[in-house]
N, C-alpha and C positions, 0 to 999 in steps of 0.2 A: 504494500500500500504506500502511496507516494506521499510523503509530508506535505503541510501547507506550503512550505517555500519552494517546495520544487513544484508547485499546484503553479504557484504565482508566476514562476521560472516557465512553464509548461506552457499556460493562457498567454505571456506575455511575447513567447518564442513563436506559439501559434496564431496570434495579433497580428506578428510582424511578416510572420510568412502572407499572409494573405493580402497585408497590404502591399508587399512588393510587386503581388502575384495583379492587384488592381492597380501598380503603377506600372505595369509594362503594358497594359491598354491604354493606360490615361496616363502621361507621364505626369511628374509634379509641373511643370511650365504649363502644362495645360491647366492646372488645377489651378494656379494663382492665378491666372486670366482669366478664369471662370468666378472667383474670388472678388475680382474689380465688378463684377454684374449682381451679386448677392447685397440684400440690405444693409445698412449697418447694424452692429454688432449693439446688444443692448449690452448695458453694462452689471456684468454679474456680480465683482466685488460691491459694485456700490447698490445693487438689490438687497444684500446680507447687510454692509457697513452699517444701516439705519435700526437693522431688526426688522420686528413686523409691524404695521400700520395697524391701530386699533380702528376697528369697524366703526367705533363710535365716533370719530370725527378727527379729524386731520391734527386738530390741537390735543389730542389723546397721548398718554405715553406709549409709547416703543415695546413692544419684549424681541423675545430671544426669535428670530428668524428662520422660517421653515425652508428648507430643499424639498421635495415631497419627489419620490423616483418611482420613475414607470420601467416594472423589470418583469419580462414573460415569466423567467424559469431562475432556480438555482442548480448549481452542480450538486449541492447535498439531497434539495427535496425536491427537485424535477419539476415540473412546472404550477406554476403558483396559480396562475389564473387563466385556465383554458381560453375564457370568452374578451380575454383583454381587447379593448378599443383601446390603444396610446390616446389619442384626442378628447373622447371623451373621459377618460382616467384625470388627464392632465387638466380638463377643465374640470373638473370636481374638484380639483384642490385648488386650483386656481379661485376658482369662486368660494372655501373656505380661508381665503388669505392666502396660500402659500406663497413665497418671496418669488421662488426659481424651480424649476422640474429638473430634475435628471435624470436623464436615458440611457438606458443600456443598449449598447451597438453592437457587442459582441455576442456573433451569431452562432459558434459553434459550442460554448460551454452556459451561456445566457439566453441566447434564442432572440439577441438584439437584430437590427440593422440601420442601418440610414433611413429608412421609409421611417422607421417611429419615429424617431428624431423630428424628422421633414412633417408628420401631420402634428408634430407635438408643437413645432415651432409655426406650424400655420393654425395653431388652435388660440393657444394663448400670449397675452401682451408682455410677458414676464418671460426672464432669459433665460434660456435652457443648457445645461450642462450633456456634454456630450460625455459617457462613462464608459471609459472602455481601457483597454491596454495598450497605451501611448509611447512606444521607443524609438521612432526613427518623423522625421518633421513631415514626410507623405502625410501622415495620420493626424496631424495638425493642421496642416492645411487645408484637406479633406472634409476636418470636423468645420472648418469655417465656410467651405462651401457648399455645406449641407444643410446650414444654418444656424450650428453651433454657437453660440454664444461665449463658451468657456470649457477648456478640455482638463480629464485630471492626469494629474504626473504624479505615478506613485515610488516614493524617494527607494525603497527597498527593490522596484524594479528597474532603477536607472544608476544609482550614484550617484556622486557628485558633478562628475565634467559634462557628463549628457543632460542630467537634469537641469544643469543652466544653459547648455544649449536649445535644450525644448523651450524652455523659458522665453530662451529670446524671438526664437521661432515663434513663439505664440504671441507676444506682441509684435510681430513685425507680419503676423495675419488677424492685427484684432482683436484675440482672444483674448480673457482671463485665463490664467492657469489655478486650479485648484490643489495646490501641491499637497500628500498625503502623505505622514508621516506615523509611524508605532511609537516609537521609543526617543528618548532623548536625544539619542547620537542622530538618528535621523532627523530631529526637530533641529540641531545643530548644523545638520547639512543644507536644508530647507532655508535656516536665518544666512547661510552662508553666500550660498547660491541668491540672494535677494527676495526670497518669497514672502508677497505680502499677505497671499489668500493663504491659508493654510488649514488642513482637515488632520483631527489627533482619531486614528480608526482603534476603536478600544477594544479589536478583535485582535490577538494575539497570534502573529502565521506560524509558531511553535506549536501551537496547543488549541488553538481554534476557540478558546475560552476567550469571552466579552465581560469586561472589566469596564463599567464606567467611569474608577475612580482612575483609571487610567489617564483621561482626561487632563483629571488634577495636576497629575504628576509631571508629563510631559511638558503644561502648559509650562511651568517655569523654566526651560528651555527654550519656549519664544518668544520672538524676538515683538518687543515694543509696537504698537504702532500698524501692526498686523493683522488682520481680519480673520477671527480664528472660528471653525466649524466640528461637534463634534459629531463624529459617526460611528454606525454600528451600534446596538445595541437599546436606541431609545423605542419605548415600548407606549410611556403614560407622563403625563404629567408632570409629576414627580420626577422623573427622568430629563425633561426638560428644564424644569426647575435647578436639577443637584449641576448638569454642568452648566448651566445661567451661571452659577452662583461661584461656580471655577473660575467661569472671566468668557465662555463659548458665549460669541454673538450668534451664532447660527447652529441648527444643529439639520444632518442628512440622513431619511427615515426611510425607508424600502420598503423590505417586506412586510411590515407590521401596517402598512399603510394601502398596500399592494391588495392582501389577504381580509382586509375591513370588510364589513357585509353592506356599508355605507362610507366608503372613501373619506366622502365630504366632511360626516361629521367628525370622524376620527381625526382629519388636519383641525377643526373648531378644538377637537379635547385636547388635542398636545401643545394647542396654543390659547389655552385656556379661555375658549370663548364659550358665551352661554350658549346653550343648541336652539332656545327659543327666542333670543336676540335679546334686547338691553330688557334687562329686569326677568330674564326667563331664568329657569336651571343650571348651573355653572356645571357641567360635566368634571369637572377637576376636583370638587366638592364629592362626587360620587366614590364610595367604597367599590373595591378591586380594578 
């Protein structure tokens, strides 16, 4: 049985193969001329910078800022949601607040591809994170002519000298880069490299154990002045609440949000809104 890092090693080796395999039809020069014809790019750190916008009115405060991800399948438990619509998923959360969406593209261990992406970013006005396994700049270019908004770089599968090459690469097609890091040493590489967007994933690729308090830990590792997201692992409320309270402006919610038997409300309970509007039932108030 192959361990998580060689899992990560495996999806990121088979990422790349494929995108070679779509840059020998479409070279990269075609791709960033195709690039100059795409909208502009909405701006996804500064969707999270603010938090979330309280329904109740523009002079409302702020909280912790939702990702809300549209994902068919996992590699663990095989496909989450047979009847997925990407567009209408993404507009359910969209219309409970959520800040930004992210998509899963990768189609051989996720069951993503560019079409979700493409109906998720012609559904709603909010920027969309393209999620997939990012090592060679084809694949960043790609995500911004597919309508990407923001692609993630995750520091365990790049290093250091790539991961700031991706970097630069993604601003110089538009993007945000959402750079993901586990552990210190990685948070280290991230402030090194310039990263401003950065994601602490409290899923452990030793041990596949989710650790919130991970969060914690890691943050004092980053670096000042940085837009910090946490992922994996938030379920409820509470959960949003414990890393709020670490310092995460944002936090990125998948399958718990995916598997909801109502989407919508589930973005309203992790972002503590009432289900029945001002003065209804606060879901967050709710036991279990």
């Amino acid at each position: 049985m192959s361990t998580p890092t060689s899992f990560l090693a495996r999806v990121s080796a088979d990422a790349r193969l494929a995108a070679e395999r779509r840059a020998a039809h479409l070279p990269l020069a075609e791709i960033q001329r195709a690039v100059a014809a795409v909208p502009a790019a909405r701006g996804f750190r500064a969707a999270l910078a603010g938090g979330a916008p309280d329904l109740a009115g523009p002079s409302a405060p702020r909280g912790v800022a939702l990702i809300a991800e549209v994902k068919r399948r996992s590699p663990s438990k095989g496909d989450l949601r047979p009847d997925l619509d990407p567009a209408a998923l993404a507009s359910a959360y969209r219309a409970a607040g959520a800040a930004a969406v992210s998509v899963l593209t990768e189609p051989l261990h996720f069951g993503g591809g560019p079409e979700d992406l493409q109906k998720v970013r012609a559904a709603v006005d909010v920027p969309v994170l393209r999620k997939d396994f990012v090592t060679i700049p084809y694949q960043v270019w790609e995500a911004r002519a597919w309508g990407a908004d923001a692609v993630l770089l995750i520091v365990a599968a790049l290093g250091a000298p790539l991961l700031a090459h991706l970097l630069a690469e993604a601003a110089a097609a538009g993007l945000d880069a959402l750079v993901e890091v586990h552990t210190r040493e990685e948070a280290a590489v991230a402030a090194d490299a310039g990263a401003s967007l950065i994601g602490v994933n409290a899923r452990d690729l030793a041990t596949l154990a989710v650790d919130l308090r991970r969060f914690a830990t890691v943050r004092e590792a980053l670096p000042s002045g940085a837009t910090l997201v946490a992922e994996s692992g938030i379920r409820m409320r509470a959960d949003v609440e414990a890393v709020a309270a670490a310092g995460a402006h944002a936090v990125l919610v998948g399958e718990t949000l995916v598997l909801a038997d109502d989407p919508e409300a589930a973005v309203g309970e992790l972002l503590g809104r009432a289900r029945n509007g001002p003065g209804g039932e606060d879901p967050a108030t709710k036991e279990g």
